[in-house]
C-alpha positions as CSV (number, residue, x, y, z in Angstrom):
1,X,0.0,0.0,0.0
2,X,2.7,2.4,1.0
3,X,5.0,1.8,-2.5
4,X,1.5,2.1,-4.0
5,X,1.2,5.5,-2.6
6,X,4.8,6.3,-3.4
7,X,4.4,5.6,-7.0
8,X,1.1,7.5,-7.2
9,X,3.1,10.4,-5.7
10,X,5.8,10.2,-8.0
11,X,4.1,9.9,-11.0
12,X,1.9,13.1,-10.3
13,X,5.3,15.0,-9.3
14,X,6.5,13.7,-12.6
15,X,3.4,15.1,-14.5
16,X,3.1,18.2,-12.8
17,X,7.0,19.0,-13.9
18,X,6.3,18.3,-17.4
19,X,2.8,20.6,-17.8
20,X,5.4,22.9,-16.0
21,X,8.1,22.6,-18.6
22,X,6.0,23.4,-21.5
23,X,5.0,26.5,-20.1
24,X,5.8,29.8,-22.8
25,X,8.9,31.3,-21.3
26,X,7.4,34.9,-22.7
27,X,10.7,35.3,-24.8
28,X,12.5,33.6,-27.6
29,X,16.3,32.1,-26.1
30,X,19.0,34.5,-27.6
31,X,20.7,31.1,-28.4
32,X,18.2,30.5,-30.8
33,X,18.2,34.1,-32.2
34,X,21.3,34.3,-32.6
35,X,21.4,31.5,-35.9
36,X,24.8,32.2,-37.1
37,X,26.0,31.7,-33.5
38,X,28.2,35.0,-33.6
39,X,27.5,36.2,-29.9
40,X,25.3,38.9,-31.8
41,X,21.8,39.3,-33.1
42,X,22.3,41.4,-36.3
43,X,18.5,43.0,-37.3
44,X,18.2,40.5,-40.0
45,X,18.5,37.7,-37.1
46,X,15.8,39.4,-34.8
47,X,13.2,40.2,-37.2
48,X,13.4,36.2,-38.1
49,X,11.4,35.8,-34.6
50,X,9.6,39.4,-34.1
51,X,8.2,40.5,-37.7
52,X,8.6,44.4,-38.2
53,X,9.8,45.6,-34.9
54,X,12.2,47.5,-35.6
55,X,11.3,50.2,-32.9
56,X,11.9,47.2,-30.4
57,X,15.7,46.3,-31.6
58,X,15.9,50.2,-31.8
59,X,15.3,50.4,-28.0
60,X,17.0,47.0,-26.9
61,X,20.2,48.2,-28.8
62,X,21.5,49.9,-25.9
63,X,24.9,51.1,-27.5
64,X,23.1,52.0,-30.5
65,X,25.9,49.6,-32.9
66,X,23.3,47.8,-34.8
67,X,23.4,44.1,-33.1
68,X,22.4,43.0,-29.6
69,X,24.7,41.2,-27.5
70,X,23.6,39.3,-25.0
71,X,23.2,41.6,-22.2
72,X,21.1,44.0,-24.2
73,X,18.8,40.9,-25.6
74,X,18.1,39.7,-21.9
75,X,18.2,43.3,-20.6
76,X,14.0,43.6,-21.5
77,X,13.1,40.0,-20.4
78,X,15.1,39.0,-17.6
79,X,18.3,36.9,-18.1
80,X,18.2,33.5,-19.7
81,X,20.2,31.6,-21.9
């Protein structure tokens, strides 16, 4: 009964971290983004994933140099990878 109980926990832990893990992270991963894998996301790159927003990679480009590092992707959106 009690490995019964077990198992029935586990599996629901399991489940829950999957519907979890499929959740929309609200932003696209500057690894992906980034498709020549450069460390920069040229405008060309960034209009791949958001269609005519060019006022957007206007304001994320902090230094104003025509690509977004890193810092200035995740500087919007909170950090991620």
């Amino acid at each position: 009964m009690n490995r019964m109980c077990l198992l029935l926990a586990v599996i629901i832990i399991c489940l829950t971290s999957l519907s979890l893990a499929d959740e929309e992270k609200g932003h696209v991963c500057f690894r992906t983004v980034d498709s020549d894998k450069d460390g920069k996301v040229t405008l060309q790159e960034f209009e791949k994933y958001f269609k005519d927003d060019l006022e957007r990679f206007k304001t994320i480009d902090l230094n104003k140099d025509g690509v977004l590092t890193h810092d200035e992707y995740h500087e919007p959106v909170g950090h991620g990878s």
